[in-house]
C-alpha positions as CSV (number, residue, x, y, z in Angstrom):
1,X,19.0,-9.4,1.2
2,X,16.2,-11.0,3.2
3,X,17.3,-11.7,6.3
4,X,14.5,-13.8,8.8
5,X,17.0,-14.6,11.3
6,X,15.7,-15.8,14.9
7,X,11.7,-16.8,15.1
8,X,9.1,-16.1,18.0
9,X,6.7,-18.3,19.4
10,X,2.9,-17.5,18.3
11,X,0.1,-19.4,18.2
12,X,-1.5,-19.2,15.1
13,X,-5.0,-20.3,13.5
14,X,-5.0,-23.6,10.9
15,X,-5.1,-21.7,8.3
16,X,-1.1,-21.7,7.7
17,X,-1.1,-24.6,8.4
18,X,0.4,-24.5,11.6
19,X,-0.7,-25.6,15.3
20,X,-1.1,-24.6,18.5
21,X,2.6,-24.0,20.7
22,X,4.6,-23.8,16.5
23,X,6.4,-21.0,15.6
24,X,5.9,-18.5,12.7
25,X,9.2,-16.6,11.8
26,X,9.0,-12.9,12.0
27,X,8.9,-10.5,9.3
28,X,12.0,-10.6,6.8
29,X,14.2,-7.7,5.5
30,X,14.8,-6.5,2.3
31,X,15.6,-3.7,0.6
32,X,18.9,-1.0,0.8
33,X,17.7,-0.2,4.7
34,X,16.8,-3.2,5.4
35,X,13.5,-2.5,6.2
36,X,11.2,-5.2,7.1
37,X,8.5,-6.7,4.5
38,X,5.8,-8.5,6.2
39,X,4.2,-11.2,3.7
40,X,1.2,-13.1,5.7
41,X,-1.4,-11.4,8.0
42,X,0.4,-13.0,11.5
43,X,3.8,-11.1,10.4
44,X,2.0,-8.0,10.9
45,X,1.5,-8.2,14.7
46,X,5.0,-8.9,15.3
47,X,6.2,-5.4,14.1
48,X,5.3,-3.3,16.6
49,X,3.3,-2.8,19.5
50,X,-0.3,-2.3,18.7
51,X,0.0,-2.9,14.8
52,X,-3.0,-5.5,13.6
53,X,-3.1,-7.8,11.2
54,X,-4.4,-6.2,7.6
55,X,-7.8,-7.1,6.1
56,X,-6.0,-7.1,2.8
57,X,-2.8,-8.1,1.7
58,X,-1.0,-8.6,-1.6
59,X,2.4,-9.4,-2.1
60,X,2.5,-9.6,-5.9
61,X,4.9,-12.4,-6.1
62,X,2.8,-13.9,-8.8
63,X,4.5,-15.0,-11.9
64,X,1.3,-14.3,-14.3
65,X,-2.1,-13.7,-14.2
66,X,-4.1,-11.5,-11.1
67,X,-3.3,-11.1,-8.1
68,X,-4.8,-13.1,-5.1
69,X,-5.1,-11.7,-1.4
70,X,-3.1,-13.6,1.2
71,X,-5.1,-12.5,4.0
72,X,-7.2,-15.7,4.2
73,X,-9.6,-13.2,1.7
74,X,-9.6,-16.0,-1.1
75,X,-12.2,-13.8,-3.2
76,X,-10.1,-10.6,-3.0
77,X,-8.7,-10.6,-6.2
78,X,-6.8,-7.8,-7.9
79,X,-7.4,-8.3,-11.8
80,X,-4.1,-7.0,-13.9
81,X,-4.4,-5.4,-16.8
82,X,-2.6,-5.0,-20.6
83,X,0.9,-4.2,-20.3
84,X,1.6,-6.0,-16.5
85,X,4.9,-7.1,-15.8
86,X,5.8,-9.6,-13.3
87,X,9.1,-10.6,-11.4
88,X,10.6,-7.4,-12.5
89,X,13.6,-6.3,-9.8
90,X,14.1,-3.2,-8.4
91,X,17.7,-2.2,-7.1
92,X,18.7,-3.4,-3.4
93,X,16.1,-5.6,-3.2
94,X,16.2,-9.3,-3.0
95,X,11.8,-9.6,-2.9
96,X,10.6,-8.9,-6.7
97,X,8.3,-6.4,-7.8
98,X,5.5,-6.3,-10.2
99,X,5.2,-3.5,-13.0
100,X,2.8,-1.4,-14.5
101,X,4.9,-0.6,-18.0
102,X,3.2,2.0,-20.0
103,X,1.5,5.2,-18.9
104,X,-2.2,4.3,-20.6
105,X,-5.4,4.0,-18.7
106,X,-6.9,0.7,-18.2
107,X,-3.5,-0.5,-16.6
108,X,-2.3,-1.7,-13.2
109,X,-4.7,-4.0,-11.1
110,X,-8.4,-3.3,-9.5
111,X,-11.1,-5.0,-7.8
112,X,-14.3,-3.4,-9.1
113,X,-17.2,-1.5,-7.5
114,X,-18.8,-2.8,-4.6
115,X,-16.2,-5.5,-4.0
116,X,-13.0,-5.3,-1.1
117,X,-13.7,-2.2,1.2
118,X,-16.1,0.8,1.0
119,X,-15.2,3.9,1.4
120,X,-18.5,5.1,1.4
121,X,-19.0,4.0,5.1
122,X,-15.7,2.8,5.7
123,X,-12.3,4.3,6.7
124,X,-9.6,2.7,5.2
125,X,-5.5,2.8,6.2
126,X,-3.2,1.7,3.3
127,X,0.1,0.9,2.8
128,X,2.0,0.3,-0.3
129,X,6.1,-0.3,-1.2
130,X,6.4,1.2,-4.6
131,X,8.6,2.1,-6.8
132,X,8.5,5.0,-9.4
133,X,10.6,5.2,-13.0
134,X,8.7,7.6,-14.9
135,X,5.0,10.2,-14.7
136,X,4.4,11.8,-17.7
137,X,1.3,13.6,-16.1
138,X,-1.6,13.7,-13.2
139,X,-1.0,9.6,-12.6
140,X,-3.0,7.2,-10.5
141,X,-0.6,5.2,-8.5
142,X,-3.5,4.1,-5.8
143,X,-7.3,4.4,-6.0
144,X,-8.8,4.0,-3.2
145,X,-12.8,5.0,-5.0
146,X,-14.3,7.5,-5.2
147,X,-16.4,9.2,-8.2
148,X,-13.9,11.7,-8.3
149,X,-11.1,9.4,-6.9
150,X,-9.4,8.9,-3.5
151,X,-6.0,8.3,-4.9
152,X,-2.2,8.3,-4.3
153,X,-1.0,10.7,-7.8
154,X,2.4,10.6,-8.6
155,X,2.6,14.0,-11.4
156,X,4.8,15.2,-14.3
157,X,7.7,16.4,-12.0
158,X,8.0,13.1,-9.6
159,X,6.0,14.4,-6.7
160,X,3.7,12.4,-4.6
161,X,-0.1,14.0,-4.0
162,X,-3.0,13.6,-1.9
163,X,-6.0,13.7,-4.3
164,X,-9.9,13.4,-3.0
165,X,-13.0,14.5,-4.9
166,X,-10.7,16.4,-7.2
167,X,-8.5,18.3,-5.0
168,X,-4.7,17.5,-5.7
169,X,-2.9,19.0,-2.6
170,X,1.1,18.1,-3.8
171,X,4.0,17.5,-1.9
172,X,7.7,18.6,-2.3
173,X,10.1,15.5,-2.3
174,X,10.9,13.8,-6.0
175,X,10.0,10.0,-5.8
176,X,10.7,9.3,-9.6
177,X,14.1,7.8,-10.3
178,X,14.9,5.7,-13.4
179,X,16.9,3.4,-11.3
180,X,14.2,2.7,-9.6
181,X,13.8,3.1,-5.8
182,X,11.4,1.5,-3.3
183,X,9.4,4.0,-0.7
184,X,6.8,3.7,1.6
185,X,3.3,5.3,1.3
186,X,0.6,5.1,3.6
187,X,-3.2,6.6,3.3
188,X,-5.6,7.5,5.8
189,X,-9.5,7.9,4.7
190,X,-11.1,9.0,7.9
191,X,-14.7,9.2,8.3
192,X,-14.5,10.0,11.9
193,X,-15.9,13.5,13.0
194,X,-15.2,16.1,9.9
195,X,-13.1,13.8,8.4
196,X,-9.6,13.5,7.4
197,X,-6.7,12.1,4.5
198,X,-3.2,12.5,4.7
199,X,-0.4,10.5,2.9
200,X,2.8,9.9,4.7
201,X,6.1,8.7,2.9
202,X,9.7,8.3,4.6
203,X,10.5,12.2,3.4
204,X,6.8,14.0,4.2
205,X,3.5,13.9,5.0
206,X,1.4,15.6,2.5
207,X,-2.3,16.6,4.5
208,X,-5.2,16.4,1.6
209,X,-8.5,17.8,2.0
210,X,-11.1,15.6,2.8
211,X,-14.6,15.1,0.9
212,X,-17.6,12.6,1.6
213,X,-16.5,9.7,-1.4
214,X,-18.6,7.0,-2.5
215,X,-17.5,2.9,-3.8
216,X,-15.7,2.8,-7.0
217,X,-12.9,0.6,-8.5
218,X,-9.9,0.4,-6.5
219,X,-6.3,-0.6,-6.4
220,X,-3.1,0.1,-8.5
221,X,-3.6,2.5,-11.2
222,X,-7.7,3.0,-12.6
223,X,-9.9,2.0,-15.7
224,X,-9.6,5.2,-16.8
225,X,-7.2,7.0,-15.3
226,X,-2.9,6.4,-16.4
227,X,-1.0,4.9,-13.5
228,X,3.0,6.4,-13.9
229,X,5.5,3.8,-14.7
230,X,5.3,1.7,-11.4
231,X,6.6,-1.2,-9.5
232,X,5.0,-2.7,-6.7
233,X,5.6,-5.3,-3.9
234,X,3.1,-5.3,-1.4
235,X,-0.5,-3.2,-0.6
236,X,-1.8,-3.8,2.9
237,X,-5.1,-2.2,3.7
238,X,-6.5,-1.8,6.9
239,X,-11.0,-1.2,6.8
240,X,-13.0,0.2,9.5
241,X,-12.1,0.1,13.1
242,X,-9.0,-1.4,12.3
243,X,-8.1,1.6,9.8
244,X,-9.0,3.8,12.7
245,X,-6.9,2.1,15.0
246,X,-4.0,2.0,13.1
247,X,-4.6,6.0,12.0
248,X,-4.1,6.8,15.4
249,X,-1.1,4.9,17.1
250,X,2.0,7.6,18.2
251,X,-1.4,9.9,18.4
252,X,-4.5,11.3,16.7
253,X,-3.6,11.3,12.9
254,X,-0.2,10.1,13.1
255,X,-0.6,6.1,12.4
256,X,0.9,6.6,8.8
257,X,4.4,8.4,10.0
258,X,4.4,5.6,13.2
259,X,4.0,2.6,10.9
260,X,6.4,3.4,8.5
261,X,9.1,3.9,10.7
262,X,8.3,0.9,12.9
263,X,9.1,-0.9,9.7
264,X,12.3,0.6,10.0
265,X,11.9,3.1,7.1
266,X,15.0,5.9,7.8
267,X,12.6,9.3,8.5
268,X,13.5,12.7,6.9
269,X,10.3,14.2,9.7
């Protein structure tokens, strides 16, 4: 159940709709750990100290059609695709989910090539609350761009990888489940120095190896790759500086681990 008891005073800008000296109620909780689910941009800064507000932000509460950015980014649009379900629930959780329902490529939702971020010249920090049913193969959960893809896999045996410029480094904990069940995963596309990706989950962090990518398509599953069997509830991204700075809070590379358990994610690391 969501639970938004208690609100904090914060001044926010007109564009909630709010004025100066209101209130904006902190970030709910949903799920079977109650973690919290932050649903406009202000939420964001209330979760911990030193977490910003995202560039990007879906919720995908939509009942049809694409889905539209609610960080005050009215062009950011995430176009769905054949075979998108909406309001679909996922067990524990009060907030619904959208699905991607077959395992075809050309499914999910994208924005296309040279629109949102860049990772070309941009890091980018992501976070998604997903949930997994069924991967019948190498499938694009996240693309982040990339010629040869910056991407979140989720493969035949239900394991989570870190894939850039063709490199599929895999990790060990089973996130398929036919039930299904909601985890956190975070990316990190550094350009900083020699460069660096990781993705961190509640159960691991799984430390790719990092290549120079350029702009491509990006978002839930890819026009040409097969997303698994997915549900989905939120995708913040974080671009630039402000990826940076959320890479590196609890230390140097370890923004991914921090955030998701400031959320209030139980840790198995």
């Amino acid at each position: 159940m969501i639970d938004t008891t208690g609100i904090l005073p914060l001044r926010v800008g007109p564009r909630i709709g709010i004025g100066r000296g209101d209130a904006i109620a902190p970030p709910g909780r949903d799920g079977p750990d109650s973690v919290l689910y932050p649903t406009c941009p202000e939420q964001w800064t209330l979760v911990a100290s030193g977490v910003k507000q995202p560039d990007y932000l879906w919720t995908f509460q939509e009942a049809s059609g694409n889905f539209v950015d609610v960080a005050n980014n009215p062009g950011a649009v995430l176009v769905a695709h054949a075979d998108t379900t909406y309001q679909q629930t996922v067990a524990g959780w009060t907030t619904k989910f959208f699905n991607t329902a077959v395992e075809l490529s050309a499914r999910g939702a994208q924005g296309a090539i040279s629109t949102l971020w860049n990772i070309g010249n941009q890091s980018i920090f992501v976070l998604l609350y997903s949930a997994v049913t069924q991967s019948g193969g190498n499938r694009c959960m996240f693309l982040g761009g990339g010629a040869n893809g910056l991407q979140i896999e989720i493969i035949n045996t239900g394991r989570a990888t870190c894939f850039c410029n063709s490199v599929r480094v895999t990790g060990s904990f089973t996130y398929e489940d036919v039930t299904p069940t909601a985890h956190p995963f975070a990316l990190s596309y550094d350009r900083r120095g020699s460069g660096a990706v990781r993705v961190n989950t509640e159960k691991e962090l799984i430390t790719g190896t990092w290549a120079n990518l350029s702009d491509n398509i990006k978002g839930i599953g890819s026009n040409s790759i097969a997303p698994p069997i997915s549900r989905h509830c939120l995708l913040a991204v974080w671009v630039g500086l402000d990826a940076e700075t959320m890479m590196d809070r609890g230390g140097a590379g370890l923004g991914g681990k921090q955030l998701i358990a400031d959320l209030g994610w139980p840790m198995a690391y």
